[in-house]
mmCIF file of the N, C-alpha and C atoms, coordinates in Angstrom:
data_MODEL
# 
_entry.id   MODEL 
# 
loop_
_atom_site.group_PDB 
_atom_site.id 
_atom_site.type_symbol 
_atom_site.label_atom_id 
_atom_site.label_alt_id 
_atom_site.label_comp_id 
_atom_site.label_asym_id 
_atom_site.label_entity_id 
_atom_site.label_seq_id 
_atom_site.pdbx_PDB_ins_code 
_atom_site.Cartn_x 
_atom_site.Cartn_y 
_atom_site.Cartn_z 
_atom_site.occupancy 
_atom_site.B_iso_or_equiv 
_atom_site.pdbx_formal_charge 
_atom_site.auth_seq_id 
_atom_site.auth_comp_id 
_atom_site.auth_asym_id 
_atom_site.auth_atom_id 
_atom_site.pdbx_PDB_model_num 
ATOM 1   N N  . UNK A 1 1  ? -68.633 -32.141 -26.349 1.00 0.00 ? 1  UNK A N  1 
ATOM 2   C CA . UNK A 1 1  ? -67.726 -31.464 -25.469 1.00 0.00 ? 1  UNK A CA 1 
ATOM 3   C C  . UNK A 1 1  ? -66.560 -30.901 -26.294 1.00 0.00 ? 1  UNK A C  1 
ATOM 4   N N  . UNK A 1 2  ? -66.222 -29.601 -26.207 1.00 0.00 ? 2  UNK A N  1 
ATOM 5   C CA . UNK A 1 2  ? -65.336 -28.896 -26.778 1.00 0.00 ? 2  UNK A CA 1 
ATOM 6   C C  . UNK A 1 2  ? -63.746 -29.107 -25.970 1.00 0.00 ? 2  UNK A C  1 
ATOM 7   N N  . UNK A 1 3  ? -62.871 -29.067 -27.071 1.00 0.00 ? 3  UNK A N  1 
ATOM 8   C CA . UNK A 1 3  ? -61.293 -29.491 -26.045 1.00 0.00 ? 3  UNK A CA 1 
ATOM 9   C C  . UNK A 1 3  ? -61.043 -27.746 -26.178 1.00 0.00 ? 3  UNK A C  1 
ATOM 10  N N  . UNK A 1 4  ? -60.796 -27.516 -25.011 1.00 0.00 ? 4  UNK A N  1 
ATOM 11  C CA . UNK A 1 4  ? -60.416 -25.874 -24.786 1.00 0.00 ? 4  UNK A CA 1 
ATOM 12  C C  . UNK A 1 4  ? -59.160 -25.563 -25.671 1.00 0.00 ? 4  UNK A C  1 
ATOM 13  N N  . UNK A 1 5  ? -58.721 -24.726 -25.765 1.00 0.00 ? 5  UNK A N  1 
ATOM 14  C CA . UNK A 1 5  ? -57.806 -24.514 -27.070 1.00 0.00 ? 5  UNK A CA 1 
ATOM 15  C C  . UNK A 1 5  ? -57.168 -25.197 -28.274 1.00 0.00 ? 5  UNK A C  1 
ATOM 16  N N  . UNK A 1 6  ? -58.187 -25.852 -28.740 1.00 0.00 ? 6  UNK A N  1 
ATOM 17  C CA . UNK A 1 6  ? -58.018 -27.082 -29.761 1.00 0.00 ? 6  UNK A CA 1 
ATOM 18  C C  . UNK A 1 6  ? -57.022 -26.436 -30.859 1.00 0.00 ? 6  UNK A C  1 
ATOM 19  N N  . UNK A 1 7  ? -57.558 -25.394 -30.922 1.00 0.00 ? 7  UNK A N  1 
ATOM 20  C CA . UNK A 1 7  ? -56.541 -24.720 -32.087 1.00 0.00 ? 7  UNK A CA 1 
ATOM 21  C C  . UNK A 1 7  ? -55.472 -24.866 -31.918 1.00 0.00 ? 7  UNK A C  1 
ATOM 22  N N  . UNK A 1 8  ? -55.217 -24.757 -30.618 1.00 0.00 ? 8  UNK A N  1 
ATOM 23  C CA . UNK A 1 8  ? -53.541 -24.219 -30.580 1.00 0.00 ? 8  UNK A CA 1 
ATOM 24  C C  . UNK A 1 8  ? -52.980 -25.804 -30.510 1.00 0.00 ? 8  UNK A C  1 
ATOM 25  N N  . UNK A 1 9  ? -53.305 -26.857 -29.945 1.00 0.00 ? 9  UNK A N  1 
ATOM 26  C CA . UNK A 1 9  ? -53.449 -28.290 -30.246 1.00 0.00 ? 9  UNK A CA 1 
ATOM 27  C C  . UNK A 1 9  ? -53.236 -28.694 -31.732 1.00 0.00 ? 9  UNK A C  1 
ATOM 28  N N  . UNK A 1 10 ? -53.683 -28.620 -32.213 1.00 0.00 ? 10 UNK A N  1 
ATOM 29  C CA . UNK A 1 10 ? -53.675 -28.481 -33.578 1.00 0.00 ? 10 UNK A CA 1 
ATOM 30  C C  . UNK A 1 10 ? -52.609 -28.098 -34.182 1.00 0.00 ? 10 UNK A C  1 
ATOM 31  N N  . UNK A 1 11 ? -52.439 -26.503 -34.006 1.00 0.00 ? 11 UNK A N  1 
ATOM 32  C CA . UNK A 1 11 ? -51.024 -25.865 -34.484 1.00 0.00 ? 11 UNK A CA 1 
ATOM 33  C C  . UNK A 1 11 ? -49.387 -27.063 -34.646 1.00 0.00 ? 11 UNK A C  1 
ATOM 34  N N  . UNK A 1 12 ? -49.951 -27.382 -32.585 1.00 0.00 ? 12 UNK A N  1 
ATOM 35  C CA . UNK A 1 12 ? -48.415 -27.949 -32.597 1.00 0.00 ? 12 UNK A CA 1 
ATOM 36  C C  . UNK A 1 12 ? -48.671 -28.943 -33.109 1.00 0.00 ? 12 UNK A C  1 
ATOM 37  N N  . UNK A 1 13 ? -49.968 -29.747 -33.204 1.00 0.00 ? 13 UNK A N  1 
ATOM 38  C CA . UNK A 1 13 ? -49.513 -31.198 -34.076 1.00 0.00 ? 13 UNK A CA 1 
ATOM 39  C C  . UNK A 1 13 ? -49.422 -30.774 -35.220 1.00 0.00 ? 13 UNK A C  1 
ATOM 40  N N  . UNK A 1 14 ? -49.652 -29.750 -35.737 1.00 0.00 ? 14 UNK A N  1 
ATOM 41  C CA . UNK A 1 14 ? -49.147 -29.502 -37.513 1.00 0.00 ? 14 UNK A CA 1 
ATOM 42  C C  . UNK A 1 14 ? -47.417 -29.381 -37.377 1.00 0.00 ? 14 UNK A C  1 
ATOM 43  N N  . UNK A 1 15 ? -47.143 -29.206 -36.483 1.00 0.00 ? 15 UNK A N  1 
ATOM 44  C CA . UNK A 1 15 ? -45.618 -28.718 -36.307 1.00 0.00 ? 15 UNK A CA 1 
ATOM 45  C C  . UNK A 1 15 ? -44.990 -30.331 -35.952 1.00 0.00 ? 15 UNK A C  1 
ATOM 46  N N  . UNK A 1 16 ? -45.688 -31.331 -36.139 1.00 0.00 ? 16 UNK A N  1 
ATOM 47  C CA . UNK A 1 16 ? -45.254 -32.428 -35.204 1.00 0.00 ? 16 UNK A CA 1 
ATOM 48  C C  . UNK A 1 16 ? -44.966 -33.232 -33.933 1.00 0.00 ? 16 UNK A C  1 
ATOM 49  N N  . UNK A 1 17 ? -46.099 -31.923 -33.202 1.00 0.00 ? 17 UNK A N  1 
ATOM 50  C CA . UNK A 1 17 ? -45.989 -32.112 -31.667 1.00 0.00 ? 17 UNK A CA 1 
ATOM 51  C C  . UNK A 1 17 ? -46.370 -33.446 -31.293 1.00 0.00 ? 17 UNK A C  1 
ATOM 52  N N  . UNK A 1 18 ? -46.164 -34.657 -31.041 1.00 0.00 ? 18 UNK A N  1 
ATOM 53  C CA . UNK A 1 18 ? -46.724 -35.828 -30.734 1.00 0.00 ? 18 UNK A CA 1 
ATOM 54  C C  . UNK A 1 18 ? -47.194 -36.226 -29.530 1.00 0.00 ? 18 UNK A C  1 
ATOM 55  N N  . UNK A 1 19 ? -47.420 -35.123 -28.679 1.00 0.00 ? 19 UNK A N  1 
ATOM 56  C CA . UNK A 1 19 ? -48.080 -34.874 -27.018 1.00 0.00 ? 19 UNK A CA 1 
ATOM 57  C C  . UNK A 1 19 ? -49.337 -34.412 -27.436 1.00 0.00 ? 19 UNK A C  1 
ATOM 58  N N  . UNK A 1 20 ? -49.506 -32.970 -28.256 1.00 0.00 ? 20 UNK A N  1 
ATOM 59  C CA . UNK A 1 20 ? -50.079 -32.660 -28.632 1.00 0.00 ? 20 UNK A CA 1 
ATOM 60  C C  . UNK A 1 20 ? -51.530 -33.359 -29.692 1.00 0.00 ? 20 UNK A C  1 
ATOM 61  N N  . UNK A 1 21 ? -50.560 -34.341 -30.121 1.00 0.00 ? 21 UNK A N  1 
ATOM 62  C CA . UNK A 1 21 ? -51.622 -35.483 -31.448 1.00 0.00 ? 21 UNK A CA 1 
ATOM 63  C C  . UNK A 1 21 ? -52.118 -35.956 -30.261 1.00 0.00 ? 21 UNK A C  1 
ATOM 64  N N  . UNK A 1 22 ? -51.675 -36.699 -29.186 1.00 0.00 ? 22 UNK A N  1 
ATOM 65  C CA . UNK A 1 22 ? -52.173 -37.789 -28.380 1.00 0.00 ? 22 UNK A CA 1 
ATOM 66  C C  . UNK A 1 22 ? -53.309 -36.804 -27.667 1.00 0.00 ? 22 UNK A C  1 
ATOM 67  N N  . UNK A 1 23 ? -53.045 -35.357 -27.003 1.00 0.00 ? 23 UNK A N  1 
ATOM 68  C CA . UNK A 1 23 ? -54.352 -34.856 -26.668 1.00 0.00 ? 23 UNK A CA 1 
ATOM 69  C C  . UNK A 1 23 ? -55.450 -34.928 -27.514 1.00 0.00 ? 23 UNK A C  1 
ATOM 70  N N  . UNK A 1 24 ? -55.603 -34.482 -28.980 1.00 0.00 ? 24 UNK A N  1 
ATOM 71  C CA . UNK A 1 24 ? -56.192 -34.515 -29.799 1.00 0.00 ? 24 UNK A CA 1 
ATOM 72  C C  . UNK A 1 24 ? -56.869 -35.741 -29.947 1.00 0.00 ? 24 UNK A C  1 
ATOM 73  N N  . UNK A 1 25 ? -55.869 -36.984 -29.974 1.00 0.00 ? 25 UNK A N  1 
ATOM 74  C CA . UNK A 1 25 ? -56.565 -38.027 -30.634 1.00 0.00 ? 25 UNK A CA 1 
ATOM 75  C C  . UNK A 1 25 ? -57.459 -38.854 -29.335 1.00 0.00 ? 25 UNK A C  1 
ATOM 76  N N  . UNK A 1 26 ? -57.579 -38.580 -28.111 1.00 0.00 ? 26 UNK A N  1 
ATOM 77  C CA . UNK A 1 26 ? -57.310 -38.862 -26.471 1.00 0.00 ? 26 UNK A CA 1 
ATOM 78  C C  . UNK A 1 26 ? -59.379 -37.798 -27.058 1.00 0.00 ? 26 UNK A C  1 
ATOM 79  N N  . UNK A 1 27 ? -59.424 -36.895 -26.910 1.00 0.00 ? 27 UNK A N  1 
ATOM 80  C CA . UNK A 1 27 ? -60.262 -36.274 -27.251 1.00 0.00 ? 27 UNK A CA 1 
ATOM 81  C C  . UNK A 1 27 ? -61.062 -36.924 -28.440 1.00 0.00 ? 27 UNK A C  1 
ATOM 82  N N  . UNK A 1 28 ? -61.387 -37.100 -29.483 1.00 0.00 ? 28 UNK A N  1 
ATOM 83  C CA . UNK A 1 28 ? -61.943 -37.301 -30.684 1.00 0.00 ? 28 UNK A CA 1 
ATOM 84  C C  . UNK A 1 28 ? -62.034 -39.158 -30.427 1.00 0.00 ? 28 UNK A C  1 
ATOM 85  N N  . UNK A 1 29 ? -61.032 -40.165 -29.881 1.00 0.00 ? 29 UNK A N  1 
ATOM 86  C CA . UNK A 1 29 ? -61.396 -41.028 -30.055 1.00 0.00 ? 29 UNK A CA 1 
ATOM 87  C C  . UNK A 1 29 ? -62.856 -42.102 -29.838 1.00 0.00 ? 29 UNK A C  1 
ATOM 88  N N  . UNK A 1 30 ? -63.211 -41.568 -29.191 1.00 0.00 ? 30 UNK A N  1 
ATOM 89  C CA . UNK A 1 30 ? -64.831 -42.458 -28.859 1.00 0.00 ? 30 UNK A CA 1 
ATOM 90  C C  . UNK A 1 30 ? -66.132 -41.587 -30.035 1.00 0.00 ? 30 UNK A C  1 
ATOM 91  N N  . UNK A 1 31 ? -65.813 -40.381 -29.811 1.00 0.00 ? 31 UNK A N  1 
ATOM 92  C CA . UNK A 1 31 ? -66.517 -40.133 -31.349 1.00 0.00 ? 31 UNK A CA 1 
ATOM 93  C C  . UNK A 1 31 ? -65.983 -40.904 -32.792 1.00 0.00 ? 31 UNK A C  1 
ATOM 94  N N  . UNK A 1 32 ? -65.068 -40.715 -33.170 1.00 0.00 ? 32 UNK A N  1 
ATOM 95  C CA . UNK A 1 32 ? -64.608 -41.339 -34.048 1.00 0.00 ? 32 UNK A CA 1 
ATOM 96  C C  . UNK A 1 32 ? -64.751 -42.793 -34.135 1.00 0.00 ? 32 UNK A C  1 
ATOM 97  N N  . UNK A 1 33 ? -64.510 -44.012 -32.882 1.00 0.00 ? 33 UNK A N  1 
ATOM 98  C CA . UNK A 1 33 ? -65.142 -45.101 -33.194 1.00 0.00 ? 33 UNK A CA 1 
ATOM 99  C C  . UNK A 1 33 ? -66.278 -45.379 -33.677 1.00 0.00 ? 33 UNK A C  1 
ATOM 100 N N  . UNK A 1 34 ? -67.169 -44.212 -32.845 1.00 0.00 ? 34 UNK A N  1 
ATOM 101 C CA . UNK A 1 34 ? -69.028 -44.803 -33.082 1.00 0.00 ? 34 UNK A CA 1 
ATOM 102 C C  . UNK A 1 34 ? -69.210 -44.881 -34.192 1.00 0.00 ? 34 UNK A C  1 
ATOM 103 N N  . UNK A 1 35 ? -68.226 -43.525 -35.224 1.00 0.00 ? 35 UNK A N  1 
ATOM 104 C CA . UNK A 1 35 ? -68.407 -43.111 -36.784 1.00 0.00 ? 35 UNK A CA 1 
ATOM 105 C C  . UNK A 1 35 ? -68.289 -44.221 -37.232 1.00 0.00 ? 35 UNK A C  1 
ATOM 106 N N  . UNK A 1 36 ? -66.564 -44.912 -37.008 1.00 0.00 ? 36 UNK A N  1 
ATOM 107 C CA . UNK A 1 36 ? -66.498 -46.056 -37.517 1.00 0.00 ? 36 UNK A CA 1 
ATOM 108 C C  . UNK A 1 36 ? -67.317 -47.226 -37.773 1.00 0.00 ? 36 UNK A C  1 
ATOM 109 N N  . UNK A 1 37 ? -67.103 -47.708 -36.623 1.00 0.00 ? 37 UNK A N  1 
ATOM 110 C CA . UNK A 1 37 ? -68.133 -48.887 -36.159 1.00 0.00 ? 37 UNK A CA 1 
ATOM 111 C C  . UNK A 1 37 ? -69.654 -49.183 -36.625 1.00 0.00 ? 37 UNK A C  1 
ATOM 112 N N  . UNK A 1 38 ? -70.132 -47.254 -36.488 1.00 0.00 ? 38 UNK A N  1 
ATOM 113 C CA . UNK A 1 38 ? -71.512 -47.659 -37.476 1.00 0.00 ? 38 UNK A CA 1 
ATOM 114 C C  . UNK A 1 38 ? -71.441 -47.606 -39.539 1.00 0.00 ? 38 UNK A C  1 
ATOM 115 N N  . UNK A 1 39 ? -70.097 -47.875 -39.892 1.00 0.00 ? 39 UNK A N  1 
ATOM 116 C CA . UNK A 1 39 ? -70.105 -47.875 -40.896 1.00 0.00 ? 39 UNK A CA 1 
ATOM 117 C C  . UNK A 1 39 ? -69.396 -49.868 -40.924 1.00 0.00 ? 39 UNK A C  1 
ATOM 118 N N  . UNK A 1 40 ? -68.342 -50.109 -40.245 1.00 0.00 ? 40 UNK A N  1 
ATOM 119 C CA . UNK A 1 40 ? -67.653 -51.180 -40.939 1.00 0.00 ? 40 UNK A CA 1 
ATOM 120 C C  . UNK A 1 40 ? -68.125 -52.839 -39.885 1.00 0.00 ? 40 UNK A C  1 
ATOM 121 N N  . UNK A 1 41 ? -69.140 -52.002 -38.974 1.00 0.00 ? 41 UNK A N  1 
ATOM 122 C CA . UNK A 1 41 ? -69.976 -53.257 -38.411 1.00 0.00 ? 41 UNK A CA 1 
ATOM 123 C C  . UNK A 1 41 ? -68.715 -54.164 -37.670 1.00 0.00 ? 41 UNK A C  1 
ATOM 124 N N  . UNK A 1 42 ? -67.557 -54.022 -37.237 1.00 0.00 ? 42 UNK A N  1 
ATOM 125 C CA . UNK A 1 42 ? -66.625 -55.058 -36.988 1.00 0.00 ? 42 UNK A CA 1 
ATOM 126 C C  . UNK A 1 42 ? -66.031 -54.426 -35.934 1.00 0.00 ? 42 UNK A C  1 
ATOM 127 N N  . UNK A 1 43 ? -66.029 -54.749 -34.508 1.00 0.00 ? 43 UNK A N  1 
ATOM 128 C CA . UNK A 1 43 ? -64.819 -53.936 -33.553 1.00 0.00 ? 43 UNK A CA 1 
ATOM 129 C C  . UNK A 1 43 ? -63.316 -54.225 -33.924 1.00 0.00 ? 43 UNK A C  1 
ATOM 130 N N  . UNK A 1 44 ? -63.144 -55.628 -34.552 1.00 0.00 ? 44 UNK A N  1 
ATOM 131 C CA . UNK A 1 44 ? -61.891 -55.465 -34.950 1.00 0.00 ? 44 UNK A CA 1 
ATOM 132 C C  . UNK A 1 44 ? -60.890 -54.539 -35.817 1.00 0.00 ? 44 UNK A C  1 
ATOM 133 N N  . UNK A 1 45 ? -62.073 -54.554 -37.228 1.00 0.00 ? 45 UNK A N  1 
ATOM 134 C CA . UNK A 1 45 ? -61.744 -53.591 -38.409 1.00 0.00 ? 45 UNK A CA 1 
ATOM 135 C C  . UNK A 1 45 ? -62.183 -52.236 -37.760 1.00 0.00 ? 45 UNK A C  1 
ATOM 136 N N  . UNK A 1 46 ? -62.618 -52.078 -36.963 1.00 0.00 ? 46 UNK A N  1 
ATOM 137 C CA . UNK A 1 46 ? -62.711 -50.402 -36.210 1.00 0.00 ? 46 UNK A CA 1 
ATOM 138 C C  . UNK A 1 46 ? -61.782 -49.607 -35.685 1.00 0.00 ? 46 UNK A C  1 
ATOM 139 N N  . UNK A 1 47 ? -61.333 -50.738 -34.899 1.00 0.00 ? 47 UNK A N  1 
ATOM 140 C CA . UNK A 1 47 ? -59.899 -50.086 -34.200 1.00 0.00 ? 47 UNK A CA 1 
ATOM 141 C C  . UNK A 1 47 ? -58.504 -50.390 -35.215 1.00 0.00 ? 47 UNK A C  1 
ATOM 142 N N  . UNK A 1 48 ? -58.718 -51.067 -36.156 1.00 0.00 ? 48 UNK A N  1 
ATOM 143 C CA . UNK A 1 48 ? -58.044 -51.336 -37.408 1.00 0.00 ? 48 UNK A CA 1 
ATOM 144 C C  . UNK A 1 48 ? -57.807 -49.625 -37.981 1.00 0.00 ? 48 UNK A C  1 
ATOM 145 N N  . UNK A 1 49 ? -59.031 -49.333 -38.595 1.00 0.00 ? 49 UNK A N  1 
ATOM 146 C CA . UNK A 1 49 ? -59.416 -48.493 -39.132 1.00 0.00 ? 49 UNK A CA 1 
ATOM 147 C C  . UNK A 1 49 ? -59.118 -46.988 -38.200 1.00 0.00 ? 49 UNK A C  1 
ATOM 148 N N  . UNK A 1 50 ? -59.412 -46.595 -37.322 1.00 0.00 ? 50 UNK A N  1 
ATOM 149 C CA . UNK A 1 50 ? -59.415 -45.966 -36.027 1.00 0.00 ? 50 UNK A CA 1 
ATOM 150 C C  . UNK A 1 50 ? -57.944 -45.061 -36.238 1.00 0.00 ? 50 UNK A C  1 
ATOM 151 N N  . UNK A 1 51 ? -57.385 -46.405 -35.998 1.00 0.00 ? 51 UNK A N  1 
ATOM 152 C CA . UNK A 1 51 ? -56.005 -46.310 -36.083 1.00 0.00 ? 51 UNK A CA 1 
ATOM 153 C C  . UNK A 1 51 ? -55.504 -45.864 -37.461 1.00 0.00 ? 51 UNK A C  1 
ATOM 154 N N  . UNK A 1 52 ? -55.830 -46.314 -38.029 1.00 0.00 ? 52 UNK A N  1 
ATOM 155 C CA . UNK A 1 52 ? -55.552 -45.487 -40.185 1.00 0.00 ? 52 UNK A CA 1 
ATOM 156 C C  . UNK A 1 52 ? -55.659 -44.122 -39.738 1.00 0.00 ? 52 UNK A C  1 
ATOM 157 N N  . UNK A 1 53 ? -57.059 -44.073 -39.833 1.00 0.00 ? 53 UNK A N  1 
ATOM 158 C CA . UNK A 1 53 ? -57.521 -42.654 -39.579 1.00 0.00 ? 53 UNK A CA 1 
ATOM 159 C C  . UNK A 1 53 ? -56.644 -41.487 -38.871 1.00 0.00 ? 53 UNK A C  1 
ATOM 160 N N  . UNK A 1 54 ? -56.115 -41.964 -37.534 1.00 0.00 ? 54 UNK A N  1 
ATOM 161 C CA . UNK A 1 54 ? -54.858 -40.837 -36.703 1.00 0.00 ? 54 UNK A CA 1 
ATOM 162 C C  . UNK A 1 54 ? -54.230 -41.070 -37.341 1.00 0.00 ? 54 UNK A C  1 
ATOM 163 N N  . UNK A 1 55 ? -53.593 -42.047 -37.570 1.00 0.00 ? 55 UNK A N  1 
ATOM 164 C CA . UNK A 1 55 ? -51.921 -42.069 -38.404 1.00 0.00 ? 55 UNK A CA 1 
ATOM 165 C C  . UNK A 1 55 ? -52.206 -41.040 -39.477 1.00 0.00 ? 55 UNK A C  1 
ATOM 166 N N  . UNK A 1 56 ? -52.972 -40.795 -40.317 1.00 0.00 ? 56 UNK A N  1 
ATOM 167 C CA . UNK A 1 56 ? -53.566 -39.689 -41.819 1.00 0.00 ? 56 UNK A CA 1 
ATOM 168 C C  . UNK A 1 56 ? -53.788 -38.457 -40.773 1.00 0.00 ? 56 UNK A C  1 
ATOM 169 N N  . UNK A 1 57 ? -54.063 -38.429 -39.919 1.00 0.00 ? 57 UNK A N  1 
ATOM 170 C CA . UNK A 1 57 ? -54.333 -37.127 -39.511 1.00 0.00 ? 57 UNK A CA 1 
ATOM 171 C C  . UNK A 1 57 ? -53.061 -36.718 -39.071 1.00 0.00 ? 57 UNK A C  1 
ATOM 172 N N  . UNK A 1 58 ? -52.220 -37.270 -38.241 1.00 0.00 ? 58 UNK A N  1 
ATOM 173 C CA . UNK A 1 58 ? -51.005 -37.303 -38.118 1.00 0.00 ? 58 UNK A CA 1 
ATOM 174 C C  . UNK A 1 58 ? -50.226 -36.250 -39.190 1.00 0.00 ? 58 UNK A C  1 
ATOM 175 N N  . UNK A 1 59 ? -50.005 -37.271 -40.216 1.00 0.00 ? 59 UNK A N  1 
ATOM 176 C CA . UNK A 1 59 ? -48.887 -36.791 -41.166 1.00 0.00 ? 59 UNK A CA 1 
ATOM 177 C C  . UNK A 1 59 ? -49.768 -35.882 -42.566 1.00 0.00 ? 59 UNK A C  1 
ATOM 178 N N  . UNK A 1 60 ? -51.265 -35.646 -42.081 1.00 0.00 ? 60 UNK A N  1 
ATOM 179 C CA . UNK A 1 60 ? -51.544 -34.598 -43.041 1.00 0.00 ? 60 UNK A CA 1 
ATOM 180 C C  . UNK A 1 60 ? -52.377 -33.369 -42.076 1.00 0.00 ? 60 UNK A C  1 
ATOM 181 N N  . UNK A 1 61 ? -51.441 -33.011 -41.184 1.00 0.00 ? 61 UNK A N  1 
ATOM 182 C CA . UNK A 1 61 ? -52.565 -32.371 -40.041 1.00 0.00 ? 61 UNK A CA 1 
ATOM 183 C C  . UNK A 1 61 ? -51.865 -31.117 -40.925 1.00 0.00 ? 61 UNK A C  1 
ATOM 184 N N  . UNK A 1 62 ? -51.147 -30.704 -41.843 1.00 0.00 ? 62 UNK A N  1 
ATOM 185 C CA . UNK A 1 62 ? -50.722 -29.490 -42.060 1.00 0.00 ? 62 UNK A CA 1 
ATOM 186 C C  . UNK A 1 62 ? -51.497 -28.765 -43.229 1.00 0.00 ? 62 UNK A C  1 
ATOM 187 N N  . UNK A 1 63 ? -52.186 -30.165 -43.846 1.00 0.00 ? 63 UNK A N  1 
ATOM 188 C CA . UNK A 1 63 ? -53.066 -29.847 -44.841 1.00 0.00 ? 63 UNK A CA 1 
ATOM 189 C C  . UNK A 1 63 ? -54.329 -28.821 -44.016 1.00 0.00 ? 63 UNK A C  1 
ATOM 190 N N  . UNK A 1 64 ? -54.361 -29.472 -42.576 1.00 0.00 ? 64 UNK A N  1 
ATOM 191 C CA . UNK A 1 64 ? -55.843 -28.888 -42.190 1.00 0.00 ? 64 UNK A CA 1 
ATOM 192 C C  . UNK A 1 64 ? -55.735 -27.082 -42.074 1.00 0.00 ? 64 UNK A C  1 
ATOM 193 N N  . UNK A 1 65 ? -56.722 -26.467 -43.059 1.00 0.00 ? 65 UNK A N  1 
ATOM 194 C CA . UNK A 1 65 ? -56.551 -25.166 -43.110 1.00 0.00 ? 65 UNK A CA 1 
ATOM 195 C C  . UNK A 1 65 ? -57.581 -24.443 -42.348 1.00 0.00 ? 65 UNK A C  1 
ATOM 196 N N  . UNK A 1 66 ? -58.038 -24.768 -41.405 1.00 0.00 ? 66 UNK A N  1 
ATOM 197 C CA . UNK A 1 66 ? -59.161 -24.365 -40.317 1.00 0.00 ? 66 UNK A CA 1 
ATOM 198 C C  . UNK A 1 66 ? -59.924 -23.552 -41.082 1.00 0.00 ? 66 UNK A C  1 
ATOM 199 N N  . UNK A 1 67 ? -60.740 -23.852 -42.346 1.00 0.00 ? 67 UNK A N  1 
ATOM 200 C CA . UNK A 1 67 ? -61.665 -23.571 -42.956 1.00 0.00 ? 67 UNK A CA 1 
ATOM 201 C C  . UNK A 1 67 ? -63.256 -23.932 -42.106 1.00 0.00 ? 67 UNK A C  1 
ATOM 202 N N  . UNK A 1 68 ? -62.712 -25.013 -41.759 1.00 0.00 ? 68 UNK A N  1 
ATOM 203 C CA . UNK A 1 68 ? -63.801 -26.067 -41.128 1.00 0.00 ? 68 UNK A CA 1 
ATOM 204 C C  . UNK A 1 68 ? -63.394 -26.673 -40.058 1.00 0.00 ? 68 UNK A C  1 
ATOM 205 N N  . UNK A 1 69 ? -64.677 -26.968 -39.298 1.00 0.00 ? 69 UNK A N  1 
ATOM 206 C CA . UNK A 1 69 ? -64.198 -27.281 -37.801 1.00 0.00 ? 69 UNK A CA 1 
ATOM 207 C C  . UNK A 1 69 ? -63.195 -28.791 -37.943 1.00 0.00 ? 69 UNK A C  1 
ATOM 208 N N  . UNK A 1 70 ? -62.554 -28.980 -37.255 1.00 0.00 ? 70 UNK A N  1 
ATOM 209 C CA . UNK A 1 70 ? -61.526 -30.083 -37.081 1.00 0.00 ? 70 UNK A CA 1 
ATOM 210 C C  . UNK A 1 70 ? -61.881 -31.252 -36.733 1.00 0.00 ? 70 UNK A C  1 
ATOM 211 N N  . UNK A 1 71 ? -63.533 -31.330 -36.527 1.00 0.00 ? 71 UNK A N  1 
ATOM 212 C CA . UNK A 1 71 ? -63.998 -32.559 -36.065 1.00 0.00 ? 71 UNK A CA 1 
ATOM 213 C C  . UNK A 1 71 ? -64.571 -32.837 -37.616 1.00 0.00 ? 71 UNK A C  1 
ATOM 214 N N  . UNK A 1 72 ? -64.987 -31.763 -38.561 1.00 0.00 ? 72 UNK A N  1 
ATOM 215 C CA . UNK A 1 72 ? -65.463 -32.288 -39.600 1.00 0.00 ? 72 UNK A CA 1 
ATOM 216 C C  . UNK A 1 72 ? -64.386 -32.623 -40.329 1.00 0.00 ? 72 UNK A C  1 
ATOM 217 N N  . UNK A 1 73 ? -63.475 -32.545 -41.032 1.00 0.00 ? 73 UNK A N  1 
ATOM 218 C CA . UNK A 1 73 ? -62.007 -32.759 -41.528 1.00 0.00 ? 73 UNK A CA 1 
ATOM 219 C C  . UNK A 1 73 ? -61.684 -33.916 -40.840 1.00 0.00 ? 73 UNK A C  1 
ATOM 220 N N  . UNK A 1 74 ? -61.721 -34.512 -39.651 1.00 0.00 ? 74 UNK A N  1 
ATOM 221 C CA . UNK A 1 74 ? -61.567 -35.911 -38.914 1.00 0.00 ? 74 UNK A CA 1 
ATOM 222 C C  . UNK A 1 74 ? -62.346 -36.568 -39.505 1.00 0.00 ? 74 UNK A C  1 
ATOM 223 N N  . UNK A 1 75 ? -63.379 -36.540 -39.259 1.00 0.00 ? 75 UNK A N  1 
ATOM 224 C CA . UNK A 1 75 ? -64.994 -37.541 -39.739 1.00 0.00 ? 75 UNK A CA 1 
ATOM 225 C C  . UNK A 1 75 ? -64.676 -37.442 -41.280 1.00 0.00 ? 75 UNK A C  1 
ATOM 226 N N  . UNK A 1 76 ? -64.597 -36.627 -41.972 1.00 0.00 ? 76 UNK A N  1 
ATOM 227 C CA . UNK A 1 76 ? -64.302 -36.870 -43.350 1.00 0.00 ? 76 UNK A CA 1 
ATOM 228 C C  . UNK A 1 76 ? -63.312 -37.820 -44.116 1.00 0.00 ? 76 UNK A C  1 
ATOM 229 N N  . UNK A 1 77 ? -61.953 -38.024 -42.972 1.00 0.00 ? 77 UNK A N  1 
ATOM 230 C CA . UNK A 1 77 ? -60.729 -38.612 -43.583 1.00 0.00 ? 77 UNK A CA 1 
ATOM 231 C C  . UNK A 1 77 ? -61.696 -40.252 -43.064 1.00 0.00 ? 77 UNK A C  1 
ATOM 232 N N  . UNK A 1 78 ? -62.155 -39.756 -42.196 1.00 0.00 ? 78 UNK A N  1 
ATOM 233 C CA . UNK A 1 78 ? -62.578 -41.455 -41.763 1.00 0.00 ? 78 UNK A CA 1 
ATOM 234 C C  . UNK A 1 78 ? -63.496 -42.070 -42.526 1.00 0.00 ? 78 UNK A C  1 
ATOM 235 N N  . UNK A 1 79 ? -64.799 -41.067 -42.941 1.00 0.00 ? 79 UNK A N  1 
ATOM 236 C CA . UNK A 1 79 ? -65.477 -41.927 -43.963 1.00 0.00 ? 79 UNK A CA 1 
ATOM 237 C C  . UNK A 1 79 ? -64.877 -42.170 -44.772 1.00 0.00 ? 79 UNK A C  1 
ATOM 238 N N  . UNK A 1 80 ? -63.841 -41.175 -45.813 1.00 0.00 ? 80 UNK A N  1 
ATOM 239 C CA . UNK A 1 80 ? -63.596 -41.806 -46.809 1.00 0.00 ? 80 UNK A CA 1 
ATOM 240 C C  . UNK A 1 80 ? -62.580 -43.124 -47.036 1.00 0.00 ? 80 UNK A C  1 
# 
């Protein structure tokens, strides 16, 4: 499921919008667990981890240069 103007979502959380992160992260979170979860096997260390993951997207959302879709740039900060 696509979030209808993700871009512009995006924009303001690059600007620091923190309404804006919570749509974003409100959106992506249940994908992003499964990612997790099927890597670190632990619900605890998931939502541990979960949580890493937004906080980095957070304070490097300005890095994201919409080269690539925003779900891959998510999934990426999380595997690594």
């Amino acid at each position: 499921m696509e979030l209808a103007h993700e871009d512009q979502f995006i924009k303001r959380m690059q600007k620091g919008d923190e309404r804006a992160f919570e749509v974003i992260m409100k959106h992506y979170q249940h994908r992003l667990y499964s990612l997790i979860i099927g890597i670190v096997k632990n619900d605890d260390e998931t939502a541990e981890v979960a949580q890493d993951v937004f906080m980095k997207v957070f304070n490097k959302a300005q890095s994201f240069q919409f080269n690539s879709k925003f779900s891959t740039w998510l999934y990426s900060i999380a595997y690594n």
